[in-house]
Every structure is written in C-alpha cells, then in structure tokens.
C-alpha positions in Angstrom: -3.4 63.8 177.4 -2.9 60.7 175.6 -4.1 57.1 176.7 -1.1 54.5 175.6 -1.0 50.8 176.0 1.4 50.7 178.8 -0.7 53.6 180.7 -3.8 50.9 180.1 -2.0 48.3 181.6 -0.9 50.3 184.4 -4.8 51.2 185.2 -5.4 47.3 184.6 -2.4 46.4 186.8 -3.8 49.3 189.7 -7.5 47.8 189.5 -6.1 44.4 189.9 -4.7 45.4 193.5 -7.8 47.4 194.2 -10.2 44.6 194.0 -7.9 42.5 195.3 -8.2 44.5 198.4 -11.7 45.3 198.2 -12.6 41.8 198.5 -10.3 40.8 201.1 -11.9 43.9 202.9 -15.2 41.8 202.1 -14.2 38.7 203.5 -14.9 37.1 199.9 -10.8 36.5 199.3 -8.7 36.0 202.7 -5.4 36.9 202.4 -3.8 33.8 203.9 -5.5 32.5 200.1 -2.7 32.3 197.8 -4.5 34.0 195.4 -4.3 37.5 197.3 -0.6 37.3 197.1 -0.9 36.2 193.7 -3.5 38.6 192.1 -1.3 41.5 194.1 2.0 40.0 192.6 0.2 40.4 188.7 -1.5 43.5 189.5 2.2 44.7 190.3 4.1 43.2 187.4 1.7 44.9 185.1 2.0 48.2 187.1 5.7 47.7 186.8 5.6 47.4 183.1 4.0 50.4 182.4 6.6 52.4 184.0 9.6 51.2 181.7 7.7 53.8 179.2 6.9 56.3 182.0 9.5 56.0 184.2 8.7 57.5 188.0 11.7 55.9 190.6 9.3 56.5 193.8 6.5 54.5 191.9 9.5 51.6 190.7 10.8 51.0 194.3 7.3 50.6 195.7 6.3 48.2 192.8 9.8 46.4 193.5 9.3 45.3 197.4 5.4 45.3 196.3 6.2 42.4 193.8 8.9 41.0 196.7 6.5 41.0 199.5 3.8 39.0 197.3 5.8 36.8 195.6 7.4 35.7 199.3 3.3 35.5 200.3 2.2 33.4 197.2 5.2 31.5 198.1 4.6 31.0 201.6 0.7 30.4 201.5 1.1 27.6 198.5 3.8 25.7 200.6 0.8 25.7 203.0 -1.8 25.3 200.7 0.4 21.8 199.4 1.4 20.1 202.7 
C-alpha cells in the first residue's frame, strides 16, 4: 500500500479531531472554547480533502454535517466570545 499526500492529510486531518477530543476529555480545551469547534472544523476540511482522491460517500456525508456542526459552533461560541 502506498502512502499519498492526500492519505497524509487525511491522517493529519483525523489526528487533528483526536487531540482535539483528547484534551477536551482532559479538561485542558473546553468545548464552549471556540477553538474546539475550530480545530474540529480544520481537522474535517483536511479529512474532506483527502477523499476527493479516495472517494468513500459514507465517510463524505459524515465529514459534511461534521464540518456543518463545527462551523455553526465556532460560529456560535465567537459571537460569545465578542459580546
């Protein structure tokens, strides 16, 4: 099996959301922080761009509300985080 850049930066983009979630499991990032949200949302986006060169439509929906649900949650806890 061959490593390609796009499986790289779907590893990258998985690790992302792992440690993301290992520290909020921590209590060293909260997820009312926007950065959860945020670091989820990248973590996604780079997941998501992997699979334009291995396409898998189970993995592509997730990714898509994944990337909707923290994008509405970066959104939500910056509006927060500026009033």
């Amino acid at each position: 099996m061959t490593v390609t850049g796009p499986d790289l930066l779907g590893l990258l983009g998985a690790a992302v959301i792992l440690i993301a979630y290992g520290l909020n499991q921590l209590e060293r990032l909260a997820s009312n922080d926007w950065r959860f949200p945020a670091v989820n949302l990248a973590g996604s986006v780079m997941i998501m761009i992997s699979l334009f060169y291995a396409f898998n439509l189970p993995s592509v929906v997730i990714e898509i509300f994944w990337m909707a649900i923290s994008l509405f949650g970066t959104l939500r806890a910056l509006r927060r985080y500026v009033t």
